[in-house]
C-alpha positions in Angstrom: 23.2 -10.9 -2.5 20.2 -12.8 -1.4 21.7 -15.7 -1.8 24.0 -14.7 1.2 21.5 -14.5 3.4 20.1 -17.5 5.1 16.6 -18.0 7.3 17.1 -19.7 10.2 13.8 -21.2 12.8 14.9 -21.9 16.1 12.2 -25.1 17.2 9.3 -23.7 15.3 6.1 -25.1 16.1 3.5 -25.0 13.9 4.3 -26.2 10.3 1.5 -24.3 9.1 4.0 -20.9 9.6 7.2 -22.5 8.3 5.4 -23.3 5.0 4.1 -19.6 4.7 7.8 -18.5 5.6 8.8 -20.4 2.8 6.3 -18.4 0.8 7.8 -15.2 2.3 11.3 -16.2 1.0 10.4 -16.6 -2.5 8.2 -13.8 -2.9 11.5 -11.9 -2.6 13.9 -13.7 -3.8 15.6 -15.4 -0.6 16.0 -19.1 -0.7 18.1 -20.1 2.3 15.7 -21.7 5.2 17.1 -23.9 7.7 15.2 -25.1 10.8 16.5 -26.3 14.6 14.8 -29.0 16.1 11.3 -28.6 14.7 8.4 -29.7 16.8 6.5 -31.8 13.9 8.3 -33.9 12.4 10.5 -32.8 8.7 9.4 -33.0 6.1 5.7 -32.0 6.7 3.4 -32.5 4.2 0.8 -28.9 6.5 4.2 -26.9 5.4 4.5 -28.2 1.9 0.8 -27.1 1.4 0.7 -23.5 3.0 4.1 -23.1 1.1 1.7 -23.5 -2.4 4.5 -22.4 -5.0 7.5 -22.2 -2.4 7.9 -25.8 -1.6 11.4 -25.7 -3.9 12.7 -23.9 -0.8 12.7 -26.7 0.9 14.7 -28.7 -1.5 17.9 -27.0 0.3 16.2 -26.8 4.2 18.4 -28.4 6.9 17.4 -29.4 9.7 20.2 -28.9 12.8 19.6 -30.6 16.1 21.2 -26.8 17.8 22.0 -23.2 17.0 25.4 -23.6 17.1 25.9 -26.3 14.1 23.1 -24.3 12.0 25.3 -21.0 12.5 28.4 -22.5 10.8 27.8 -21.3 8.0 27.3 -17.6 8.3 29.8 -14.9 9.1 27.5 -12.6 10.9 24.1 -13.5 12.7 21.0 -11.5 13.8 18.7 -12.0 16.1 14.8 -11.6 15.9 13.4 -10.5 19.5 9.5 -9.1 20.5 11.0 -7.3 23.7 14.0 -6.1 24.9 16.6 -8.3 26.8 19.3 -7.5 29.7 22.2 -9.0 28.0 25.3 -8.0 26.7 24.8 -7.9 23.7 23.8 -4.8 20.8 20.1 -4.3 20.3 19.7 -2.3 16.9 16.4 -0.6 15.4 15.3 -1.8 13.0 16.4 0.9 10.7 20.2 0.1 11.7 19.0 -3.8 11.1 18.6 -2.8 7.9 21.6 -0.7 7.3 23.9 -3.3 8.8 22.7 -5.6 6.1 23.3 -3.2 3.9 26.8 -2.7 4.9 27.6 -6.1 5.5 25.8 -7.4 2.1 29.0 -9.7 0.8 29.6 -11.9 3.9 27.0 -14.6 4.3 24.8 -13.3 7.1 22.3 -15.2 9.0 18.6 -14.2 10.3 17.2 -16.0 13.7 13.9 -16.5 15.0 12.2 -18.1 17.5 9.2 -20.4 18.7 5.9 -18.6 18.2 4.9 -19.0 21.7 8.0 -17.9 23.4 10.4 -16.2 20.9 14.2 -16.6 20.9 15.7 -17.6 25.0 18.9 -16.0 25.9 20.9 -18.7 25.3 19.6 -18.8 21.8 20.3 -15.5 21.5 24.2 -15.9 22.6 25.0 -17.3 19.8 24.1 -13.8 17.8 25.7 -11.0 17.0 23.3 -8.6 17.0 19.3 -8.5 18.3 17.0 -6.4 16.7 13.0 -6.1 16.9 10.0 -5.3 14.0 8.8 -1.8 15.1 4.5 -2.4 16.0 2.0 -1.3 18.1 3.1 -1.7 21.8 -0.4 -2.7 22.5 0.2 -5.4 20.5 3.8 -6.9 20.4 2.8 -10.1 19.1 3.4 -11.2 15.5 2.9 -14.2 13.8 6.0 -15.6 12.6 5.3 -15.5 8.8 4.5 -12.2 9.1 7.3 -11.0 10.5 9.9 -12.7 8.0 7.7 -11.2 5.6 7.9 -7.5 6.7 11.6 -8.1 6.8 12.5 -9.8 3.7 10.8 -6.8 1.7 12.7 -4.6 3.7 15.8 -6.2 2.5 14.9 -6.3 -0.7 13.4 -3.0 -0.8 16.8 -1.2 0.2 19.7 -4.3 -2.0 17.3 -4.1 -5.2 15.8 -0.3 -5.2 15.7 -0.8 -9.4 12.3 -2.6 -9.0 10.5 0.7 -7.1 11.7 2.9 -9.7 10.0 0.7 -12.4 7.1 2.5 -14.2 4.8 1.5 -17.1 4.7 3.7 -19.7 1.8 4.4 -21.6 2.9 3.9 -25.5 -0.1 5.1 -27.0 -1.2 8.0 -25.8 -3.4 10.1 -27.7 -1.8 13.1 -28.9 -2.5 16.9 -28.0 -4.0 17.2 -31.3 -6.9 14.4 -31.2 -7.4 15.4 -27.7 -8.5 19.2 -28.3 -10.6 17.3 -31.8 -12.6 15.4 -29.2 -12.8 18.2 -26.3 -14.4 20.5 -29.0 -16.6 17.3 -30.2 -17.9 16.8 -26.4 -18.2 21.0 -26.3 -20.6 21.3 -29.8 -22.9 18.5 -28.5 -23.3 19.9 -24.8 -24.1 23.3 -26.4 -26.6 21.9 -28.7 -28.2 20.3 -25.3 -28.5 23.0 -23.1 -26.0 21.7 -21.2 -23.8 25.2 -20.0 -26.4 26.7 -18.0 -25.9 29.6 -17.3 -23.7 30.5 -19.8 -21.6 32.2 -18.1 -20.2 29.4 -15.8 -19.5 27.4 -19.7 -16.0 28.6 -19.4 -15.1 27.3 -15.9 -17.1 23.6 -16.6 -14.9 23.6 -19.8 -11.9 24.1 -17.9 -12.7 21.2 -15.5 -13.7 18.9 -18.3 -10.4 19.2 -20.1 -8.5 18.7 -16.7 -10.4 15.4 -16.4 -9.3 13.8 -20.2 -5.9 15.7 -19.5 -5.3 13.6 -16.0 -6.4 10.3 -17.2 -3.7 10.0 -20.6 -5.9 8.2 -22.9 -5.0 6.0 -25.5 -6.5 6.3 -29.0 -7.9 3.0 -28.4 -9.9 4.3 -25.3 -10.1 7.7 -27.5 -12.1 5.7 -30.0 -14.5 4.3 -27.7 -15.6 7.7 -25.5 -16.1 9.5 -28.8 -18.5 6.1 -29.9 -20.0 6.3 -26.2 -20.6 10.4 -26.6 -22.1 10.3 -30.3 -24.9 7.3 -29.3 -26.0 9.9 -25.9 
């Protein structure tokens, strides 16, 4: 599905943020980024740096000299926009955004952004089928470009690969209930001998909150070995 989805930087201008885009893209699997008449020159050896381990993205980057030869390719496009414009033309939420790639995940869709100083123009944005905006603070529309491919390739990903949020690790070697209540009544016979449950009569309640503390942290007989060593030496 990924694959299907393609990156597209309407005269960019730094190549500082294309590089880090680049980075964006891999971190989550896209690999599709194309670019309309760049300011700098392409290839640009800033982008090729800030990429770091993306620069393989650009083995595939095109560069188009306007939107309406770099949009060929795609079936739908969407449009990235900071504010709201009076055209004719649907403005989702970003939560639809999402839900529409969702829905339209095996036609080859297109994402579209604009220069950093002045976003997307409405001509740009004619050439769309939908505009949609990254929800932030309305004190502060402005995001750096990066960024903002960043926040939405995880979203995509987030919702078309939901296997890798469910992943847990599981602990293999957890001590079992048995060595646990060996060592609790260990930890017990040496506080005793020490003084330690004063006054007696609050020993219950301490004991109650020590076990809830080895309980919560699931140790391993490896890490079981090393607390009993660590209590027998104090």
């Amino acid at each position: 599905m990924t694959n299907r989805i393609g990156f597209l930087l309407v005269k960019p201008q730094l190549p500082e943020n294309i590089g880090a885009s680049a980075r964006a893209l891999k971190n989550f699997g896209f690999k599709n980024l194309d670019l309309v008449s760049p300011l700098k020159e392409w290839p640009n050896n800033k982008a090729i740096a800030t990429s770091v381990g993306a620069k393989d993205i650009f083995k595939n980057t095109k560069v188009y000299s306007n939107i309406r030869d770099a949009i060929n390719k795609y079936d739908i496009v969407y449009a990235s926009s900071a504010r709201k414009r009076d055209i004719n033309k649907r403005h989702l939420s970003f939560e639809k955004f999402i839900q529409s790639i969702k829905k339209n995940k095996h036609k080859k869709i297109g994402i579209m952004f604009g220069p950093e100083s002045s976003g997307l123009s409405n001509d740009d944005i004619s050439y769309s089928n939908y505009i949609f905006k990254v929800p932030v603070n309305k004190k502060f529309e402005s995001i750096n470009l990066s960024h903002c491919i960043i926040i939405i390739c995880y979203e995509i990903f987030k919702n078309l690969k939901p296997k890798y949020f469910k992943k847990e690790k599981k602990l293999l070697d957890c001590i079992s209930k048995k060595k646990l209540n060996i060592f609790l009544n260990f930890i017990e016979n040496r506080l005793e001998k020490k003084g330690f449950f004063s006054p007696s009569e609050k020993k219950k309640i301490m004991l109650i909150n020590l076990r809830n503390i080895f309980e919560r942290i699931q140790l391993s007989n490896k890490e079981l070995r090393i607390l009993s060593s660590v209590f027998s030496k104090l």
